[in-house]
DOSE-463017 format. One line per field, with one value per residue (C-alpha): residue number from 0; x, y, z. Coordinates in Angstrom, 1 decimal. Example, Ala and Ser with C-alpha at 12.3 -4.5 7.8 and 13.67 -1.06 7.14 Angstrom:
seq <- 0 | 1
u <- 12.3 | 13.7
v <- -4.5 | -1.1
w <- 7.8 | 7.1
//
This chain:
seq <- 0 | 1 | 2 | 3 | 4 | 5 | 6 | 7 | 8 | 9 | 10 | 11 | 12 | 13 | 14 | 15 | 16 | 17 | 18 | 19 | 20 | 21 | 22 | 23 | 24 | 25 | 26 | 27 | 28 | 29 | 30 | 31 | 32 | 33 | 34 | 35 | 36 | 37 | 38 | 39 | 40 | 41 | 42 | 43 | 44 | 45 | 46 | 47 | 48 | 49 | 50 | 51 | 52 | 53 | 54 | 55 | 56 | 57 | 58 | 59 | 60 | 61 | 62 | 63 | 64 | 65 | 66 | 67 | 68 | 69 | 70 | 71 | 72 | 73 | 74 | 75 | 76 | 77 | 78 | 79 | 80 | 81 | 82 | 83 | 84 | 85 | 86 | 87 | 88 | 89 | 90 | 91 | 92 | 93 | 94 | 95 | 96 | 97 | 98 | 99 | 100 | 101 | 102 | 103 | 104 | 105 | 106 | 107 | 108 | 109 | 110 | 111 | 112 | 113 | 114 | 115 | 116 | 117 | 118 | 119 | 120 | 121 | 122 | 123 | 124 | 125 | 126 | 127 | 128 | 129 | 130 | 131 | 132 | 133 | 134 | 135 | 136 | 137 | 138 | 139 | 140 | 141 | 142 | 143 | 144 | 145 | 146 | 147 | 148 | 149 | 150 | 151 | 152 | 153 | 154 | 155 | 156 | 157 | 158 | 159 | 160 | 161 | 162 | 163 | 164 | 165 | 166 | 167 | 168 | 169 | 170 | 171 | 172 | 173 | 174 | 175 | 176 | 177 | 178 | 179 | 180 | 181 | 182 | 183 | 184 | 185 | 186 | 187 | 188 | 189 | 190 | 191 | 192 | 193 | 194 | 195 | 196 | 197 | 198 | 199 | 200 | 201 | 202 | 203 | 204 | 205 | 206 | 207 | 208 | 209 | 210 | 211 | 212 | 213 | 214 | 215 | 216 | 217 | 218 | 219 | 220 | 221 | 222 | 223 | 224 | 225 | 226 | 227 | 228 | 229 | 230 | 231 | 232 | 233 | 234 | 235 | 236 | 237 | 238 | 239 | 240 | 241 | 242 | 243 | 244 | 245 | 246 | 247 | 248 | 249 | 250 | 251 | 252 | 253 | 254 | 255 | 256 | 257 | 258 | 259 | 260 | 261 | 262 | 263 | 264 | 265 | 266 | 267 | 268 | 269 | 270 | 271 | 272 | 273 | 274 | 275 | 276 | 277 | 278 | 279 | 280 | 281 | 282 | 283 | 284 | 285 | 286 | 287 | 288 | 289 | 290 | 291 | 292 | 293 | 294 | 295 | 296 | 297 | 298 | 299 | 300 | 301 | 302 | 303 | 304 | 305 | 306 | 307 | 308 | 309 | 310 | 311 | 312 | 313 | 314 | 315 | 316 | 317 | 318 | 319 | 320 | 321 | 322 | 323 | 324 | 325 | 326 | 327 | 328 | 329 | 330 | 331 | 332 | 333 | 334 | 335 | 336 | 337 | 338 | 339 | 340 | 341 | 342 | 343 | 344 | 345 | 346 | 347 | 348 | 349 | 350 | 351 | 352 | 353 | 354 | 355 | 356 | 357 | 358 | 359 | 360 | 361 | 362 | 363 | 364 | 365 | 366 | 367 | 368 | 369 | 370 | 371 | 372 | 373 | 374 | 375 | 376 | 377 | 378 | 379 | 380 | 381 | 382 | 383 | 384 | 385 | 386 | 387 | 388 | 389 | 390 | 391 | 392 | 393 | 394 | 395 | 396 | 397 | 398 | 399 | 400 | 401 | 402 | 403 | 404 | 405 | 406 | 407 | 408 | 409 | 410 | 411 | 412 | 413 | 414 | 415 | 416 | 417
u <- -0.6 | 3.3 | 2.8 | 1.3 | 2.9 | 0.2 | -3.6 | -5.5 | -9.4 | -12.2 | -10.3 | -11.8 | -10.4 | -12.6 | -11.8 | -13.5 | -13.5 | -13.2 | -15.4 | -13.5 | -14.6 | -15.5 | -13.3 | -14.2 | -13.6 | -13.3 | -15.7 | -16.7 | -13.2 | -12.0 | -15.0 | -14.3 | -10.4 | -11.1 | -13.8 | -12.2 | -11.1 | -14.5 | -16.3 | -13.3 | -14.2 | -17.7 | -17.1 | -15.1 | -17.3 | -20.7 | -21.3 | -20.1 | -22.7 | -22.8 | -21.5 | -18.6 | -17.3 | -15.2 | -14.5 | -11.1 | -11.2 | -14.4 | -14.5 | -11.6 | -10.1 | -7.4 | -4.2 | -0.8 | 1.7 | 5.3 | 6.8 | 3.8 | 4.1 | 0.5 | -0.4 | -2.9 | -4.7 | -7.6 | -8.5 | -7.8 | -9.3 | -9.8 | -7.8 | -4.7 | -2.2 | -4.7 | -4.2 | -0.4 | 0.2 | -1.8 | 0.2 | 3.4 | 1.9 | 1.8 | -1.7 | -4.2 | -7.1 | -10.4 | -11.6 | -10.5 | -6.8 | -3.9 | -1.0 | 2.7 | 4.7 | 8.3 | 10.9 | 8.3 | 10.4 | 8.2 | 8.4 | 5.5 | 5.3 | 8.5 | 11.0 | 8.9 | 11.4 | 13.9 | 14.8 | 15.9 | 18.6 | 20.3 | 22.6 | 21.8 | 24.8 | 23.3 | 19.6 | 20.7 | 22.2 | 18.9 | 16.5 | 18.9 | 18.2 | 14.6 | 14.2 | 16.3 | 19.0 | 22.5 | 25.6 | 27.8 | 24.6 | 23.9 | 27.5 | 27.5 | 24.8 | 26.1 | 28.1 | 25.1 | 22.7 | 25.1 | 25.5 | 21.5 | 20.6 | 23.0 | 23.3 | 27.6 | 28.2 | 25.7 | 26.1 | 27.1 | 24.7 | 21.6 | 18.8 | 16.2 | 18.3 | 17.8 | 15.2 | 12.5 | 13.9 | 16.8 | 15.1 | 13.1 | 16.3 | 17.7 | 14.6 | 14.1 | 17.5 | 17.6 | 13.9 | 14.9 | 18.5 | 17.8 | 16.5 | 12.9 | 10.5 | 7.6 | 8.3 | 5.4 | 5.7 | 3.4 | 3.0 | 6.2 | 8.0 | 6.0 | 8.1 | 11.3 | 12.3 | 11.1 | 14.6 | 14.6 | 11.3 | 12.3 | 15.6 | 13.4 | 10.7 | 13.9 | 14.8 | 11.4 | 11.5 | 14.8 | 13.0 | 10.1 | 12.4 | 14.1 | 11.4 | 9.7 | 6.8 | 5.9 | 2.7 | 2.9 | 0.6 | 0.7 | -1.3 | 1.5 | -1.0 | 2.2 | 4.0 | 1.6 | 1.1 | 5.1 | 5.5 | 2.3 | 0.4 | -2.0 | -3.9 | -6.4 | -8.8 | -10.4 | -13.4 | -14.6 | -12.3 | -13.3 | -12.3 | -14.2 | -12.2 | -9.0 | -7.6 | -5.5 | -3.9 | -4.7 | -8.4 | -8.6 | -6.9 | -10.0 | -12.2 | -10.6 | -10.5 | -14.2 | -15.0 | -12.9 | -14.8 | -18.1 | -16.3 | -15.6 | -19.5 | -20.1 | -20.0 | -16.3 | -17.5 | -19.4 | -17.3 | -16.0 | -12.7 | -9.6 | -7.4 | -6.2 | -7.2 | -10.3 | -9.4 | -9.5 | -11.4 | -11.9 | -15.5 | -15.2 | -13.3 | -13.6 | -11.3 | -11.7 | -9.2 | -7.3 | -9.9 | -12.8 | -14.2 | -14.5 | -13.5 | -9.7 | -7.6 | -3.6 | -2.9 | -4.6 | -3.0 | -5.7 | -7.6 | -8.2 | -10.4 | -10.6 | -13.1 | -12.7 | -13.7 | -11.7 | -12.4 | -10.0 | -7.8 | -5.2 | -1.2 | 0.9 | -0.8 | 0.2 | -2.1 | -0.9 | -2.3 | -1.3 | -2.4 | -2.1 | -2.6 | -4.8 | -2.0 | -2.1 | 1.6 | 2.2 | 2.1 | 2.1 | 2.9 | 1.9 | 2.6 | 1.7 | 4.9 | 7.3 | 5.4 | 5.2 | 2.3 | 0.0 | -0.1 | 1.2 | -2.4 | -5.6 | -9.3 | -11.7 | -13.0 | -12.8 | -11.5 | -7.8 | -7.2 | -4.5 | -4.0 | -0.7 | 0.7 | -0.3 | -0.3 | 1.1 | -0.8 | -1.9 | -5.5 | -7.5 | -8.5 | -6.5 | -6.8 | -6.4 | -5.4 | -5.3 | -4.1 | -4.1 | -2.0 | -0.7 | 2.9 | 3.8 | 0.3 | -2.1 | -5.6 | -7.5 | -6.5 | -8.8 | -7.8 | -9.4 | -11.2 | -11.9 | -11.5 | -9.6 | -10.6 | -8.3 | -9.7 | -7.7 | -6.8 | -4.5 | -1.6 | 1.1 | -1.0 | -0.5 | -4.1 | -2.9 | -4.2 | -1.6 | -2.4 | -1.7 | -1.0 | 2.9 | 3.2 | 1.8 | 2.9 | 3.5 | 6.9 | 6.8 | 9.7 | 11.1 | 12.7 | 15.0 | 17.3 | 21.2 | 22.8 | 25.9 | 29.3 | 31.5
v <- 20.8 | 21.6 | 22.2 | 18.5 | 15.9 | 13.3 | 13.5 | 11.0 | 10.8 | 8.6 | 6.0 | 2.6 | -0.7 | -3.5 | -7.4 | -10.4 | -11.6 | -15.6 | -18.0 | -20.4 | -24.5 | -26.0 | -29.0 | -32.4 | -36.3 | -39.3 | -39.6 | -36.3 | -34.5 | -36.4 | -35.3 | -32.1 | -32.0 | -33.4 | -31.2 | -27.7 | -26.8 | -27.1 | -25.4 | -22.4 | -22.6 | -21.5 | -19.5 | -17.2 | -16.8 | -16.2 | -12.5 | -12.6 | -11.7 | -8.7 | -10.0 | -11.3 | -7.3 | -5.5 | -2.0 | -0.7 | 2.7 | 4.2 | 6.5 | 9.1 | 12.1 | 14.1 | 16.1 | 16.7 | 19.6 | 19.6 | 19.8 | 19.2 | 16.6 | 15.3 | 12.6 | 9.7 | 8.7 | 5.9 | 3.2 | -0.4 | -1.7 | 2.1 | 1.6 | 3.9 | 1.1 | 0.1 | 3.9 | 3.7 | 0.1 | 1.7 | 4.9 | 2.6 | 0.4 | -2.7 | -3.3 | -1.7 | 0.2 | -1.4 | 2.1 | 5.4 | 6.5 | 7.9 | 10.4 | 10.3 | 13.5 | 12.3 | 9.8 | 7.4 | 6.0 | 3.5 | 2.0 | 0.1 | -3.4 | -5.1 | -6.1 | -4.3 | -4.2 | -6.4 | -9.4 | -12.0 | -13.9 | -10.7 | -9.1 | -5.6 | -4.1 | -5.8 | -4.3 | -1.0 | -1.1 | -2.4 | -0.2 | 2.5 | 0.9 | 0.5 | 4.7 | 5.0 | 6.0 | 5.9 | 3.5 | 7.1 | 8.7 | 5.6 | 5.1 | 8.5 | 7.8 | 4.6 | 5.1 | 8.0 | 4.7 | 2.2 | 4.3 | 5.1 | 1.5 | 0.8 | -2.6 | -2.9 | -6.2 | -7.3 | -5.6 | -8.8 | -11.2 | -12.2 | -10.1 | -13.2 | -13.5 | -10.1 | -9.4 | -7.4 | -4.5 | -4.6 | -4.7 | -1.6 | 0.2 | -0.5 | 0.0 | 3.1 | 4.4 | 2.9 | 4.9 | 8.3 | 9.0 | 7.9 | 11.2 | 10.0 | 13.2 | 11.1 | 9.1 | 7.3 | 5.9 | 3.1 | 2.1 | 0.1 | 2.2 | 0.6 | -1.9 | -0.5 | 0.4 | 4.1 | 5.8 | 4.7 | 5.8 | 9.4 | 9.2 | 8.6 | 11.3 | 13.5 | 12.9 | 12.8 | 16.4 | 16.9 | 15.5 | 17.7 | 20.7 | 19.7 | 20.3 | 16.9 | 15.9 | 13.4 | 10.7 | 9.4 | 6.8 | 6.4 | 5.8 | 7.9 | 10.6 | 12.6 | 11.9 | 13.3 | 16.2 | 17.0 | 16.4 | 17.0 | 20.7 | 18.8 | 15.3 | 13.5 | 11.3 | 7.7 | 5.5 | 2.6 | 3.5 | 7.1 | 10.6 | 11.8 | 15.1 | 16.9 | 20.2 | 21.1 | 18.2 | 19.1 | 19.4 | 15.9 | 14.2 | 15.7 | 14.5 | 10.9 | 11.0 | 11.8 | 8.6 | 6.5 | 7.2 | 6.6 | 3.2 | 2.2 | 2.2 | -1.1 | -4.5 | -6.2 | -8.8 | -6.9 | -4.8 | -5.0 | -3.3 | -5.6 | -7.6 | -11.2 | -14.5 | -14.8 | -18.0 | -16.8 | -13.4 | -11.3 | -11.6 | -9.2 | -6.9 | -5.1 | -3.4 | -2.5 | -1.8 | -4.4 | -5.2 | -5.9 | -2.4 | 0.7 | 3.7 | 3.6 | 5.8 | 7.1 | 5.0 | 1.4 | -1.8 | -3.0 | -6.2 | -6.7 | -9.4 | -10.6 | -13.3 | -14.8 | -18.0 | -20.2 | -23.1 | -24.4 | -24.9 | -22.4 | -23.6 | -21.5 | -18.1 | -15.1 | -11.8 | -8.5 | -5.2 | -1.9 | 1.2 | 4.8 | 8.1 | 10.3 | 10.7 | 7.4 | 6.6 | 4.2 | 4.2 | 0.5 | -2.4 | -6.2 | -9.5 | -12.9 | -14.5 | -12.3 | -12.7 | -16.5 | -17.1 | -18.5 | -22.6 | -23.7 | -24.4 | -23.1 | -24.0 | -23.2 | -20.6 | -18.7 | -15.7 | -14.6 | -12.0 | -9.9 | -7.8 | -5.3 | -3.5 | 0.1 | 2.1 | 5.7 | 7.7 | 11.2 | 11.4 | 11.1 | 9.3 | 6.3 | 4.0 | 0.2 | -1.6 | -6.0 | -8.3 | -11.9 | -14.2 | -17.8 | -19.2 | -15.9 | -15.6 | -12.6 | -14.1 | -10.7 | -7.2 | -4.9 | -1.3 | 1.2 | -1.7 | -0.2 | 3.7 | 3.4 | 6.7 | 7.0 | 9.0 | 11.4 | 10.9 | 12.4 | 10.1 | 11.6 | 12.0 | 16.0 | 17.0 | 18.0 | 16.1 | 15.7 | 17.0 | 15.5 | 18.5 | 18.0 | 14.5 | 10.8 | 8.9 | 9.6 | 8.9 | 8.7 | 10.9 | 12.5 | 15.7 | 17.2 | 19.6 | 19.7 | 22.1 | 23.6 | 22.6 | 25.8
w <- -26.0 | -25.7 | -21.7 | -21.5 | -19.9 | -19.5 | -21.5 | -20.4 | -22.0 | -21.1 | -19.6 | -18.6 | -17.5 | -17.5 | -16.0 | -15.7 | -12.4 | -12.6 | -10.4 | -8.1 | -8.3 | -5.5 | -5.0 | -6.1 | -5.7 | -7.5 | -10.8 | -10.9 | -10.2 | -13.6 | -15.8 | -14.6 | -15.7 | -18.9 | -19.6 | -18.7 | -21.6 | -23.0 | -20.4 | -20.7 | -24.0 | -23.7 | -20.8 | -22.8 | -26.1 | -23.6 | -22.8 | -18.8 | -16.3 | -14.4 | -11.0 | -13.2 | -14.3 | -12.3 | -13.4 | -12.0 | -14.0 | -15.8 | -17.7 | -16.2 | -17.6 | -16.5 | -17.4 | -16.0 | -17.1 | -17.5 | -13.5 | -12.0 | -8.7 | -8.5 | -5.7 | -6.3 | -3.2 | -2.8 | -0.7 | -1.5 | -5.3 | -6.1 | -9.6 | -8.7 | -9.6 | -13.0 | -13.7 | -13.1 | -15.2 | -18.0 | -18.2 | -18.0 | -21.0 | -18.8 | -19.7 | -22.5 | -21.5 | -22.4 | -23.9 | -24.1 | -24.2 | -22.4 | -23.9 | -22.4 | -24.1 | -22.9 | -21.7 | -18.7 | -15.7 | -13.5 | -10.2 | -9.9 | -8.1 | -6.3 | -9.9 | -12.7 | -15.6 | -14.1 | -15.7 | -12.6 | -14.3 | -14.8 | -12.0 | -10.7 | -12.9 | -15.6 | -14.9 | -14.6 | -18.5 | -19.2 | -17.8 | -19.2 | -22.4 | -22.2 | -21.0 | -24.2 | -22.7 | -24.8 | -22.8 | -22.1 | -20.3 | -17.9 | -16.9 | -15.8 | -13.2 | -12.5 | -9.2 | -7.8 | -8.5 | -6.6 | -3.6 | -3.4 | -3.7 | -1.0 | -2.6 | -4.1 | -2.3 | -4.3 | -7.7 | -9.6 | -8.0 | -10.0 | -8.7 | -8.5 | -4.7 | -3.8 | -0.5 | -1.7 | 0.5 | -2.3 | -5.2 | -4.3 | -3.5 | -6.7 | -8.9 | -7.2 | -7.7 | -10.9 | -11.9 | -10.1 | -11.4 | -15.2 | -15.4 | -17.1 | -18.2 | -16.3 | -12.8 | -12.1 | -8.5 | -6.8 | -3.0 | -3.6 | -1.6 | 1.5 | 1.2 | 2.1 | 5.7 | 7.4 | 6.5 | 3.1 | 2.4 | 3.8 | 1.3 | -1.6 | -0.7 | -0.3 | -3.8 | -5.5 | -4.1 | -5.7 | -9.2 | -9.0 | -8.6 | -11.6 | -13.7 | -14.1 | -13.4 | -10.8 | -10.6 | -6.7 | -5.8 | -1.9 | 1.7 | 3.4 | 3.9 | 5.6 | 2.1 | -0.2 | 1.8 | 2.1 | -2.1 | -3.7 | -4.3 | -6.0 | -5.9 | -7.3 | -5.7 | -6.9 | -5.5 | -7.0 | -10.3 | -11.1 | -10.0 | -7.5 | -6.2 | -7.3 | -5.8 | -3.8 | -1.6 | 1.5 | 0.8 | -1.3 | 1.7 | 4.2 | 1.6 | 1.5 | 5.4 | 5.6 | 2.9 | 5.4 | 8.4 | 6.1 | 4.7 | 8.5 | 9.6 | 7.3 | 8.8 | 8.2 | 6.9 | 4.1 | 3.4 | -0.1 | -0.2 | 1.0 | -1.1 | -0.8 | -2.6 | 0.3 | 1.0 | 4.8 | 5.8 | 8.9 | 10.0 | 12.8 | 14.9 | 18.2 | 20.6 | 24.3 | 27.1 | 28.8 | 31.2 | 28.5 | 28.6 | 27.1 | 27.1 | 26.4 | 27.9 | 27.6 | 30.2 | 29.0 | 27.1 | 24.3 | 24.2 | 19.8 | 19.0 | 15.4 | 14.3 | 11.1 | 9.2 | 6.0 | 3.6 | 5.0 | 8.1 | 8.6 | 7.9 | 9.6 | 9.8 | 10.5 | 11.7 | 11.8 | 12.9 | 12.1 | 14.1 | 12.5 | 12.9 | 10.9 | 8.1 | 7.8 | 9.9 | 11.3 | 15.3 | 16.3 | 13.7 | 15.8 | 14.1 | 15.6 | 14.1 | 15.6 | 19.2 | 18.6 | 20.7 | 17.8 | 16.4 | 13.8 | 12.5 | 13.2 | 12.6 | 10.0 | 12.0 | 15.4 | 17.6 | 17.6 | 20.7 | 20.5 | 24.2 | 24.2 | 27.6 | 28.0 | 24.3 | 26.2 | 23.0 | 23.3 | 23.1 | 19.8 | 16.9 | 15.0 | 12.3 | 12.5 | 9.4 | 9.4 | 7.6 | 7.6 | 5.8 | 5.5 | 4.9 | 3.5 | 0.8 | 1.4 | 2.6 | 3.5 | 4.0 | 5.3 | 5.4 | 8.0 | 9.6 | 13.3 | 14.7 | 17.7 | 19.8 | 22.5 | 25.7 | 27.6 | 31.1 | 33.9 | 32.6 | 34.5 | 37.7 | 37.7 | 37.3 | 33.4 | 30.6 | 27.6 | 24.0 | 20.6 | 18.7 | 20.2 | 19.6 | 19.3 | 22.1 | 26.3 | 28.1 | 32.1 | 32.7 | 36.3 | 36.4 | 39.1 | 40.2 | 40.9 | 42.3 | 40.6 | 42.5 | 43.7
//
């Protein structure tokens, strides 16, 4: 057991999914109020039906040596970040039990461990504190944790006003340079901007060749690949392959295509309050047809329906390669074209000028939200096949195996002054 870093046995998580009330008026919206507590009450002592169980892990077993980097990779509602929050004693299993051997650094959601009042300066000292980390060791890494986080204007400022861009730069910093045994590392990291995400991958490398060991949770397919020999991977909150990483990711590719046959509005894995959901997507070229070629703009059609009307939405659509990077990111509020307000239900069309992509497959994530709250996120929710045509007018079809995207370029000669 001395080579152990992480013994986890028979893990399971269990919730109880709560049912939302229809809203009411006059007589019977006041007998309801005053009679929650009651019926909360009873709810709770009752054995919950099964429709009312969610199981994010069951049953899962698994251990991790000293210096090993091991990735995490699922779709949506899989259970990685239940896994993670366990390990980091967030929340307690509902059965079985996990075994951390060593000093845990987390980096989990957007402020875990920070205390807002506090200023950054402050929140280093106490995440220090909380690793168990003595005053002389921390203000050795002080300044290397200041200039990762990029943040020293800021240092003394409580971080409640930090962006969420900052406070990921500093709880990463802050995680990674308190030298932890165990760094367990959420999707966080999405949040932060494409050259911050490649300075932290560059020094979780440097941490795994130090000699610790490594849990990365992540959907950057490119990532994983780059920092993880191994990985394990989770469906519906158990482990269903583990090996070598490029093998789990084909294996998690092939579920996605499986996942992507099922109706959107069936399909069970997105996230979001549900308020609003998508109902249905499609894609074709810019002139309402199919195939799409190198050449074409897109015409994306999303239906969806609420409870409600729509303040101030917002859709977005992400299109990605097959390692799960992004290509294209589209948001309504940045284009401006959308209302203010929307109906219960209908058809938002999104069309785009030409795409320029190399031929082949790619992945197209949406999301949907209002006045800043997550309604639905569907992940994988269409396979955009792009069809290859004589883009450049040569007779010579381009190839993606040298790169994503087509530039219209011209080439000529000058001849050399005597």
């Amino acid at each position: 057991m001395s080579d152990i870093a992480i013994q986890v046995e028979n893990l399971s998580k269990r919730y109880r999914i709560g049912k939302a009330q229809l809203p009411a008026d006059g007589k019977r919206s006041l007998l309801r109020k005053a009679t929650t507590p009651f019926r909360y009450l009873a709810s709770t002592l009752r054995s919950p039906a099964e429709d009312e169980i969610l199981w994010a892990l069951k049953d899962i077993s698994f251990e991790v040596r000293y210096g090993e980097v091991i990735g995490i990779i699922g779709r949506n509602g899989a259970g990685k970040s239940t896994l993670l929050k366990i390990l980091s004693r967030i929340t307690e299993p509902t059965s079985g039990h996990a075994m951390l051997n060593g000093r845990v650094g987390s980096l989990l959601e957007v402020g875990t461990g920070f205390h807002p009042e506090l200023t950054g300066r402050e929140n280093i000292y106490l995440n220090g504190a909380i690793l168990g980390m003595q005053r002389k060791e921390i203000e050795q890494k002080f300044d290397e944790i200041v200039d990762f986080a990029e943040i020293e204007k800021f240092l003394d400022t409580p971080v409640k006003r930090y962006s969420s861009g900052m406070y990921v730069r500093l709880a990463f910093a802050v995680a990674a340079h308190l030298e932890p045994e165990i760094l367990l590392v959420d999707e966080v990291l999405a949040v932060g901007d494409a050259v911050f995400q490649k300075k932290c991958i560059g020094k979780m490398d440097d941490v795994a060749k130090q000699g610790r060991t490594i849990l990365f949770v992540s959907h950057n397919i490119a990532a994983l690949l780059s920092l993880c020999p191994t990985s394990y991977l989770i469906h519906n909150g158990q482990i269903i392959t583990n090996g070598e990483t490029t093998k789990v990711v084909n294996r998690y590719l092939v579920n996605a295509k499986r996942i992507q046959g099922i109706a959107l509005e069936d399909r069970k894995d997105r996230n979001g309050n549900g308020v609003s959901r998508f109902t249905s997507i499609g894609i074709t070229n810019s002139k309402d047809a199919l195939p799409i070629k190198c050449s074409d703009g897109i015409r994306i059609t999303l239906g969806y329906k609420s409870s409600s009307i729509i303040e101030h939405p917002a859709f977005l659509i992400g299109i990605y390669d097959q390692l799960n990077q992004c290509i294209f990111f589209l948001d309504s509020r940045l284009s401006g074209w959308l209302p203010e307000q929307l109906p219960d239900s209908g058809q938002i069309v999104c069309s785009t000028e030409p795409l320029n992509l190399t031929p082949g497959i790619c992945k197209v994530n949406i999301a949907l939200y209002n006045n800043d709250i997550l309604l639905d996120h569907v992940v994988d929710a269409y396979e955009l096949n792009i069809e290859p045509d004589d883009f450049y007018g040569t007779g010579r079809i381009p190839e993606r195996q040298r790169a994503l995207c087509l530039l219209h370029n011209k080439w000529q000669y000058l001849e050399m002054q005597k």
